[in-house]
C-alpha positions in Angstrom: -93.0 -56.5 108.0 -96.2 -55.0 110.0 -98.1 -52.1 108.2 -99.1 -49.5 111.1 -101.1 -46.1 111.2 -99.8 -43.1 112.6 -101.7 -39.6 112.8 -100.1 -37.1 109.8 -97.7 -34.7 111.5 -96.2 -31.5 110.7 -92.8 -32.9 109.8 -93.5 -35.8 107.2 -96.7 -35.0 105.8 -96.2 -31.8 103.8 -93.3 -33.6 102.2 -95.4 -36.6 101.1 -98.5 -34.2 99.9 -95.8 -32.2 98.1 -94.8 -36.0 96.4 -98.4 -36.9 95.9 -99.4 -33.2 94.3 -96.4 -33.7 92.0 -97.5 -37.0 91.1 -100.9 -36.3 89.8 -101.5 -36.9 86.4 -104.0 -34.3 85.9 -105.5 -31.6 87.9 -107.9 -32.4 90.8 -111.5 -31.4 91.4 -111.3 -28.6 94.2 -114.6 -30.5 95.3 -113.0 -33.8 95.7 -109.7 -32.0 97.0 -111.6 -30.3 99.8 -113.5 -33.9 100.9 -109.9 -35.0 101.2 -108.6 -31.9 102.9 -111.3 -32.8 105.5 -110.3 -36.3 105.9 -108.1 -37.7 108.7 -105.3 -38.0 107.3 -102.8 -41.0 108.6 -99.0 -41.6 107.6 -98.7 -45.4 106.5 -95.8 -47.2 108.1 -94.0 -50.7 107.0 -91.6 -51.3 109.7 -91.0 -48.0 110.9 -90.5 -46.4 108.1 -92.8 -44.1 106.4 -93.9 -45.3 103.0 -96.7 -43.2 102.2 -100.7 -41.2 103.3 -104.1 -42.2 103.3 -107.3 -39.6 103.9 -110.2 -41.3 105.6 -113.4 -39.7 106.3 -115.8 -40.1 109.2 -117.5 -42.4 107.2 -114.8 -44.4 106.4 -114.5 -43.8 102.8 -111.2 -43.2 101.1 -110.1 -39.7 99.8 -106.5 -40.2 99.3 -104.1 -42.6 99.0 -100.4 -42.3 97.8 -97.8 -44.9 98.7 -93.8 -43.8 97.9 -92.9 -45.0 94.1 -90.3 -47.8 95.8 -93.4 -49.4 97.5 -95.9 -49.0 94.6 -95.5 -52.6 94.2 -96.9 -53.6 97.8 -100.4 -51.7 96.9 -102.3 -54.7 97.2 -101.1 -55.8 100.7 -101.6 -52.1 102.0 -105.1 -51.8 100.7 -106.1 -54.9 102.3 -104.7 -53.6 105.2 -106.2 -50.6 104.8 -109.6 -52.1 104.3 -109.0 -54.3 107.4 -107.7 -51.2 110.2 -110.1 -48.4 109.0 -113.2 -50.7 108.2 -113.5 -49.0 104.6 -116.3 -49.1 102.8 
């Protein structure tokens, strides 16, 4: 199944932030919560189907990630993919 990008929109994204916020396993530093609020943020997609964000800044350094907890288990083959389409560093 090919992973694919797709700009955050106003329909799926608040729902997966609301997942990811709920998720967290502490608080989060407002400092590192506003370098991520100032990422580009992208919806992850395997096969159509949303399966979780990613937060990239201009300097292509990761802010965010959060996959769904039913694809948890593919987080190796969507950081490398990651890694591959946004040239992280």
């Amino acid at each position: 199944m090919p992973l694919k990008l797709r700009s955050a929109d106003d329909r799926e994204y608040p729902r997966l932030r609301a997942a990811y916020l709920a998720d967290l396993r502490a608080p989060m530093c407002d400092m590192w919560a506003s370098f991520a609020e100032m990422a580009e943020t992208s919806l992850i997609l395997d096969d159509e189907q949303v399966i979780g964000f990613c937060a990239v800044d201009q300097e292509h350094q990761l802010h965010r990630l959060y996959l769904l907890p039913e694809y948890r288990e593919e987080i190796d083959r969507v950081f490398a993919f990651l890694v591959e389409a946004l040239s992280l560093q």
